[in-house]
Backbone as a printed PyTorch tensor [residue, N CA C, xyz], in Angstrom:
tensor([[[  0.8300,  -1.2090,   0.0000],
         [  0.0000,   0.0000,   0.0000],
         [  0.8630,   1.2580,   0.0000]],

        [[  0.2120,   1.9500,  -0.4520],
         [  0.9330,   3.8390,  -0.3510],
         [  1.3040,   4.1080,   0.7390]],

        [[  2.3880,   4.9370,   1.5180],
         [  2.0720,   5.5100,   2.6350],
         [  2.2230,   6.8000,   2.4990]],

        [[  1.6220,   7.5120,   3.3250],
         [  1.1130,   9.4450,   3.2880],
         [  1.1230,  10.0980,   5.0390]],

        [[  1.7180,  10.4230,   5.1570],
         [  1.8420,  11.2770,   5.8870],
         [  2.7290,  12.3620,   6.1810]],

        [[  2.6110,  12.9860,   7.5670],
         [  3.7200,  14.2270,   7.7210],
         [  4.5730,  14.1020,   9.0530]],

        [[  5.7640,  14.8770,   9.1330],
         [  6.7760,  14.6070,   9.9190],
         [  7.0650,  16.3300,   9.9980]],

        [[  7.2730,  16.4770,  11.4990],
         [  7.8960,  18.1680,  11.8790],
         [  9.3360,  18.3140,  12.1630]],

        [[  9.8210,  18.8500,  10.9950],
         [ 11.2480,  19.3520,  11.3190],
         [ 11.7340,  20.7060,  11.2570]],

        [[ 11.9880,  20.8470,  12.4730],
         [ 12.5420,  22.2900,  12.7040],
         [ 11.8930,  23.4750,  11.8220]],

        [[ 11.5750,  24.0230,  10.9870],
         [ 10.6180,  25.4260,  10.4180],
         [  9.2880,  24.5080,  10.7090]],

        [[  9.1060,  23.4860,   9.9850],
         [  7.8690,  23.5780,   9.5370],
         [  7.6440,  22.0690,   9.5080]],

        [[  6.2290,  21.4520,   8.7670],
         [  5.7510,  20.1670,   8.3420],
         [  6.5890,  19.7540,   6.7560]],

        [[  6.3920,  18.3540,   7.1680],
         [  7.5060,  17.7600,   5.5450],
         [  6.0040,  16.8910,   5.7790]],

        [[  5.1730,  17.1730,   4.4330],
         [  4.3980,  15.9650,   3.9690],
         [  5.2380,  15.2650,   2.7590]],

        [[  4.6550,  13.8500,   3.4710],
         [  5.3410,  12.7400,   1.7820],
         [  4.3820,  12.1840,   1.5240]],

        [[  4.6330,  11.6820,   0.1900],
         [  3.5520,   9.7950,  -0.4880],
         [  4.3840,   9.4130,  -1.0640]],

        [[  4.3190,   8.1650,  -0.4040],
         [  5.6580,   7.4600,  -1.1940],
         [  4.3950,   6.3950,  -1.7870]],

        [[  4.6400,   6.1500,  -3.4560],
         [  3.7250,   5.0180,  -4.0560],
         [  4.1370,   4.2460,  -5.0070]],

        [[  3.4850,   3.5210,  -5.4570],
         [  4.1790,   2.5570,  -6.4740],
         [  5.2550,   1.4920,  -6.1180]],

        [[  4.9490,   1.2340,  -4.9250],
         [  5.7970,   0.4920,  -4.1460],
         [  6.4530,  -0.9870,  -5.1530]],

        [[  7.2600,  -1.7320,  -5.6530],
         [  7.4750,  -2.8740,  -6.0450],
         [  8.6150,  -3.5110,  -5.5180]],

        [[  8.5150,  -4.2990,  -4.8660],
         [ 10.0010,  -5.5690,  -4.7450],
         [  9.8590,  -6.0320,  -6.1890]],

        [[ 11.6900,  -5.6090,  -6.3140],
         [ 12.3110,  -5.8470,  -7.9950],
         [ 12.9020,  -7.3810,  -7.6760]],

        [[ 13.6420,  -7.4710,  -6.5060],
         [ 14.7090,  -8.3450,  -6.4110],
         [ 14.2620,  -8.8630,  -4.9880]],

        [[ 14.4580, -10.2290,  -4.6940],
         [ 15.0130, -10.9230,  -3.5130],
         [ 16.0620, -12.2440,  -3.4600]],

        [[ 16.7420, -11.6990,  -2.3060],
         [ 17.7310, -12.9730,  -2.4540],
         [ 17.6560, -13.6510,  -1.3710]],

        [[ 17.7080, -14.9520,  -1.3530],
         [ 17.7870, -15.7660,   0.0270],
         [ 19.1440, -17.0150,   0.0700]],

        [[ 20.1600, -16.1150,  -0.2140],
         [ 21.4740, -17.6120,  -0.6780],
         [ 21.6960, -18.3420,   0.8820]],

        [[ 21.1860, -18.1300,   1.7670],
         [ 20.8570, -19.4220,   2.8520],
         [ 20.2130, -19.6260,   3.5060]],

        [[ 19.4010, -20.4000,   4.1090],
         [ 18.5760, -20.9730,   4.8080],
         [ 18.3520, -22.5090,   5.2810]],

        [[ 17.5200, -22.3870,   6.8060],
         [ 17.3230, -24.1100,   6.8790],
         [ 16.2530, -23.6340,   7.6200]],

        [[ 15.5060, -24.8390,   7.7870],
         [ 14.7310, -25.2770,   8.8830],
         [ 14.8500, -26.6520,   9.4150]],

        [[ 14.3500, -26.4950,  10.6790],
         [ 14.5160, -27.5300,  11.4880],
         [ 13.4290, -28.0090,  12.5410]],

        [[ 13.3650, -29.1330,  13.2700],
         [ 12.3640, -29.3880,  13.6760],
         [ 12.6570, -29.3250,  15.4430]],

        [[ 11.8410, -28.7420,  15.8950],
         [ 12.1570, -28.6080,  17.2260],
         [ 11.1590, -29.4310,  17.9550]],

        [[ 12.1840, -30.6010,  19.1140],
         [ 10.8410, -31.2290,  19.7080],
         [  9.8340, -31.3100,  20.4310]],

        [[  8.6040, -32.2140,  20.2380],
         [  7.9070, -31.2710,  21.0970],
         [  7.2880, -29.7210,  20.6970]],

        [[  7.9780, -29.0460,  20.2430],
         [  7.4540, -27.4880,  19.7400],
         [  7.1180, -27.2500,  18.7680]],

        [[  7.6920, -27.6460,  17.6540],
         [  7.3840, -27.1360,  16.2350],
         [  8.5540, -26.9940,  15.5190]],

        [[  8.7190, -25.7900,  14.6800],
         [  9.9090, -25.7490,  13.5290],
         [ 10.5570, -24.0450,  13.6390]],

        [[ 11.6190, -24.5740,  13.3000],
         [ 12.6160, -23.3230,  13.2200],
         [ 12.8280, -23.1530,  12.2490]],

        [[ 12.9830, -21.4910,  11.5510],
         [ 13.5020, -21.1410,   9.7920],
         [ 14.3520, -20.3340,  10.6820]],

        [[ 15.7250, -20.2080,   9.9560],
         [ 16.5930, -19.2090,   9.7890],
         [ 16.8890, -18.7810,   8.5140]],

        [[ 17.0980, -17.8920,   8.2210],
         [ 17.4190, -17.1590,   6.6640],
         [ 18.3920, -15.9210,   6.8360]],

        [[ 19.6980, -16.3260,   6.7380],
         [ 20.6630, -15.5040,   6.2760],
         [ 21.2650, -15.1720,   5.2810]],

        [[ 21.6710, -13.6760,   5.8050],
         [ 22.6540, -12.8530,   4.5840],
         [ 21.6140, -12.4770,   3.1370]],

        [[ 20.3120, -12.1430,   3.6970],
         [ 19.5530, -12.2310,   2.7920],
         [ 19.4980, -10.4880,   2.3690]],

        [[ 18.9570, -10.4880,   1.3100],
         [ 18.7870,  -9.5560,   0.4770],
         [ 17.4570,  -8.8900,  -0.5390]],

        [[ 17.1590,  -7.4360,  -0.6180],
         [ 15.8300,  -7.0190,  -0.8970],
         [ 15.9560,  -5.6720,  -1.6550]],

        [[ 15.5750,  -5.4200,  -2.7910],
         [ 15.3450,  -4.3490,  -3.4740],
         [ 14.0570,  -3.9350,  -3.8720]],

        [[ 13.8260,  -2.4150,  -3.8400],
         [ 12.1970,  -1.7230,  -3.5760],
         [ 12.5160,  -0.9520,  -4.2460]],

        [[ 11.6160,  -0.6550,  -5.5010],
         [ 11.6460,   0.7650,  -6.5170],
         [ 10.0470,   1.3330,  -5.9100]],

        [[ 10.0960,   2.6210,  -5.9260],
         [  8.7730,   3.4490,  -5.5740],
         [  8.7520,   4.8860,  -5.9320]],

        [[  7.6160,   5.3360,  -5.9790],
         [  7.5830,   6.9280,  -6.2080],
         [  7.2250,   7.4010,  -4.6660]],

        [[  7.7080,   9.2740,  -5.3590],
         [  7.7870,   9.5270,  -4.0460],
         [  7.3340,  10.9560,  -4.6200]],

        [[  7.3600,  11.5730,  -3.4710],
         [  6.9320,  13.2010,  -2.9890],
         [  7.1180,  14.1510,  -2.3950]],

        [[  7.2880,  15.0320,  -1.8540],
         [  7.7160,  15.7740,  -0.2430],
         [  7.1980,  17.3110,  -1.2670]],

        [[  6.8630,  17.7720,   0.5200],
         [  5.9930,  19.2270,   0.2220],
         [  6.2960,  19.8090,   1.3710]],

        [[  6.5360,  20.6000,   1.2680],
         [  7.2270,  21.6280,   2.7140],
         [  6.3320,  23.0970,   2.3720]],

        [[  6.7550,  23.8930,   3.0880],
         [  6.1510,  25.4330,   3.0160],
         [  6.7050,  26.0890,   2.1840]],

        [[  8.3610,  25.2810,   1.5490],
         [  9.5870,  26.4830,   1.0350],
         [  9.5350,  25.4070,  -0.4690]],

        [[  9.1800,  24.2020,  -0.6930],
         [  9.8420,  23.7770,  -1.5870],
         [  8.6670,  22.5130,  -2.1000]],

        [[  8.7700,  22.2680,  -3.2080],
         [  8.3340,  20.3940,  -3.4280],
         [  9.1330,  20.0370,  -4.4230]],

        [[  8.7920,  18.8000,  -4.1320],
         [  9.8090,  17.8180,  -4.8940],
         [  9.4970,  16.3910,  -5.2600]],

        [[  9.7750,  15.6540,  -6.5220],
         [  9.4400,  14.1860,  -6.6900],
         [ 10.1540,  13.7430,  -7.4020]],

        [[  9.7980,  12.4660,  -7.3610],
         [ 10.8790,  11.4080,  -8.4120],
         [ 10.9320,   9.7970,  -7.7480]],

        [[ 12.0380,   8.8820,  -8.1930],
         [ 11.5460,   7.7900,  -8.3030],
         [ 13.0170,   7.3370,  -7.0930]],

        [[ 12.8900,   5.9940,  -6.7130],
         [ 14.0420,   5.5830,  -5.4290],
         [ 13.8540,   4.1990,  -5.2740]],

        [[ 14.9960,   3.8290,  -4.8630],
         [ 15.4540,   2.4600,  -4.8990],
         [ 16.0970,   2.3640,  -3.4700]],

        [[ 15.3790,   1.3030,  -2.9760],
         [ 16.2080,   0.6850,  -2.0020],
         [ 16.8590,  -0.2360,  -1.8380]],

        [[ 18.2160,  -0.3600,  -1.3940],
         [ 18.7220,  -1.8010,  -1.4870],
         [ 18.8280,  -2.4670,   0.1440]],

        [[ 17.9750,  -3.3150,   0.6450],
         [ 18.5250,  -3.8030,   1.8930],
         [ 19.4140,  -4.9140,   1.9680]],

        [[ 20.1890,  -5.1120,   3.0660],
         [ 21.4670,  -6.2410,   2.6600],
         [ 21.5880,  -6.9090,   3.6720]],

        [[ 22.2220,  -8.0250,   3.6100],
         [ 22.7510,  -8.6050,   5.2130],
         [ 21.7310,  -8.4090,   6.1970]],

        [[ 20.5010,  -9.3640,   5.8500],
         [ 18.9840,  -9.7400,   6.3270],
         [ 19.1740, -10.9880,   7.2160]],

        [[ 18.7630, -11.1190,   8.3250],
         [ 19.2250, -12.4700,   9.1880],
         [ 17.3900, -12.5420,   9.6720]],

        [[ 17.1050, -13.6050,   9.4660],
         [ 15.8020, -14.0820,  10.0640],
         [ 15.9080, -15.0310,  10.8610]],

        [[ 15.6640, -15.1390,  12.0930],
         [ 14.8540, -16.3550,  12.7480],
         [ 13.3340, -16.1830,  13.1410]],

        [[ 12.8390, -17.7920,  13.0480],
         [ 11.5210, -17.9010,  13.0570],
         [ 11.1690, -19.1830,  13.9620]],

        [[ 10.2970, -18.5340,  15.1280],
         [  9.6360, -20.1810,  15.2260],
         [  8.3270, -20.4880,  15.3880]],

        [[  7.5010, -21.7330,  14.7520],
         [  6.5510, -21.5090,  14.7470],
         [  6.4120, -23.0450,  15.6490]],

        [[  5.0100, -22.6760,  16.0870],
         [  4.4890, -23.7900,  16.8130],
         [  3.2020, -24.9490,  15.8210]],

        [[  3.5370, -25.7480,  15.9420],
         [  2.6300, -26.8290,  15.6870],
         [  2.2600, -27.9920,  16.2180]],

        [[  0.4200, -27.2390,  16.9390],
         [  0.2930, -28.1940,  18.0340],
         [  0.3470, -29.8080,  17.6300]],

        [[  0.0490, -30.6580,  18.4820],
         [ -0.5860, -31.8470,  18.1330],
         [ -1.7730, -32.7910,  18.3610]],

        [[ -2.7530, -32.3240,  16.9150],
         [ -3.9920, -32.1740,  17.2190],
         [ -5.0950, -33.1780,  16.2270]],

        [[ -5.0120, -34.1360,  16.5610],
         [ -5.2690, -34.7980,  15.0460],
         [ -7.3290, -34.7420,  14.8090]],

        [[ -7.1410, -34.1400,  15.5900],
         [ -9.0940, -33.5540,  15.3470],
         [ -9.1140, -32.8730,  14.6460]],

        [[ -8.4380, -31.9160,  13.6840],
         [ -8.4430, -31.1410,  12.6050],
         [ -7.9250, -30.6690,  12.1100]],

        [[ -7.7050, -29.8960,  11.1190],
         [ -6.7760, -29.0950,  10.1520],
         [ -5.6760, -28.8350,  11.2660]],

        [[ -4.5660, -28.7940,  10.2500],
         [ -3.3450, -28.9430,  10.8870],
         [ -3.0950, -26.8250,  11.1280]],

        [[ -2.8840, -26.1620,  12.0220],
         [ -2.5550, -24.9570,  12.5290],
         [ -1.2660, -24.8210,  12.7920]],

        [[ -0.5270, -23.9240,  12.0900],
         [  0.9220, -23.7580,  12.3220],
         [  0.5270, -21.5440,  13.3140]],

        [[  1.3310, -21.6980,  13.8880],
         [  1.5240, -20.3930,  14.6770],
         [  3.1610, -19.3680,  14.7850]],

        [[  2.6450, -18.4130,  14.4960],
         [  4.3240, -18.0440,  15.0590],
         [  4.1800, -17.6870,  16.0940]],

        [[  5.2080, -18.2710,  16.5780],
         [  5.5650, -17.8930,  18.7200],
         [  7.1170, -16.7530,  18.7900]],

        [[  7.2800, -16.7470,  17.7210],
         [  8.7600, -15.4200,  17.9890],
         [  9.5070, -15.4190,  16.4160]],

        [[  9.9360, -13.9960,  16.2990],
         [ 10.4920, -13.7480,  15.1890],
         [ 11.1930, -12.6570,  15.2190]],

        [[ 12.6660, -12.8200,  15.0810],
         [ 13.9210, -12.2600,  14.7840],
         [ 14.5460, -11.3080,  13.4950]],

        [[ 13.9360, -10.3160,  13.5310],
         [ 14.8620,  -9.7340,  12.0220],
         [ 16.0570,  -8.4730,  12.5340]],

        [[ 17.2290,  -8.5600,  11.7060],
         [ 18.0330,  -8.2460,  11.7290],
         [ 18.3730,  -7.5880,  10.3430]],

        [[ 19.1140,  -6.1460,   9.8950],
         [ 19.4190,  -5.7010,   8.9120],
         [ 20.9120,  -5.0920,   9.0380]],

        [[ 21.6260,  -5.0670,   7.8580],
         [ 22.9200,  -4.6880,   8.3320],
         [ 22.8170,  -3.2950,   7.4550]],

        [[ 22.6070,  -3.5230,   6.4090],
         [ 23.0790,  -1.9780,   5.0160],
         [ 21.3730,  -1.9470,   4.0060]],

        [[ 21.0520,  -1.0220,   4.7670],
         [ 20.3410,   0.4000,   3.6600],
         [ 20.7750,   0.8490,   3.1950]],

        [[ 20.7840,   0.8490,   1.9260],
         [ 21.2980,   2.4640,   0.6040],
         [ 20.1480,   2.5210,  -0.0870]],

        [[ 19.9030,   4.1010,  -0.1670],
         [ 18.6500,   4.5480,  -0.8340],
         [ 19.3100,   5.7970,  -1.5740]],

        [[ 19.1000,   5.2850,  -3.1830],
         [ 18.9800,   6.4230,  -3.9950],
         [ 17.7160,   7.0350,  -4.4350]],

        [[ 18.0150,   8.4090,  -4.4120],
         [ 16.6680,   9.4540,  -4.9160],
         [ 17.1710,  10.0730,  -6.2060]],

        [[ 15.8830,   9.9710,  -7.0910],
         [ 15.8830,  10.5250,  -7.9910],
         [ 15.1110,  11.4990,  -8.2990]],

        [[ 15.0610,  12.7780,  -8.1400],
         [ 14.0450,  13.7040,  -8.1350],
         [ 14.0640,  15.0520,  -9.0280]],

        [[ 13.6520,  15.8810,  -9.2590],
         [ 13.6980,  17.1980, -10.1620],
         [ 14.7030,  17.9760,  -9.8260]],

        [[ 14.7300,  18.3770,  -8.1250],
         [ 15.4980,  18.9330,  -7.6960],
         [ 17.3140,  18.6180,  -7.4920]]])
């Protein structure tokens, strides 16, 4: 979804919309899961990786501005665990009971008029 709102810095209000949101790229070069006993299952996913192209906006009192931006996130570490009771009366229910994210490097280029 879009997001829209405003943020106060020092003079005045900075409204944005950032839209057009798309994941271009994902990388996941490792991962496992495992079975924990008794509890359920563990995912870990490292050194993972994510790129986001979107439009954007900003409007101040003194200035506006738009154009297009890329994010690159890097060095993504996930843990996950989910629970799966044992229940043989019905559909099988998986749960998450805790989840770990970790990021190492944001770089965001802007491309705008200004």
């Amino acid at each position: 979804p879009d997001l829209t709102g405003h943020e106060k810095f020092g003079l005045g209000n900075v409204k944005y919309n950032i839209s057009g949101i798309h994941v271009t790229a994902v990388e996941l070069p490792s991962g496992s899961i495992s079975l924990l006993p008794g509890s359920g299952i563990k995912l870990v996913i490292g050194n993972a990786s994510l790129t986001i192209d979107m439009n954007w906006n900003i409007r101040t009192w003194m200035f506006k501005d738009s154009g297009r931006s890329t994010v690159h996130i890097s060095k993504v570490f996930v843990t996950a665990i989910f629970s799966v009771p044992r229940d043989n009366t019905g559909p099988t229910l998986i749960s998450l009971t805790s989840c770990r994210t970790t990021s190492g490097d944001i770089d965001i280029k802007l491309n705008g008029k200004s």
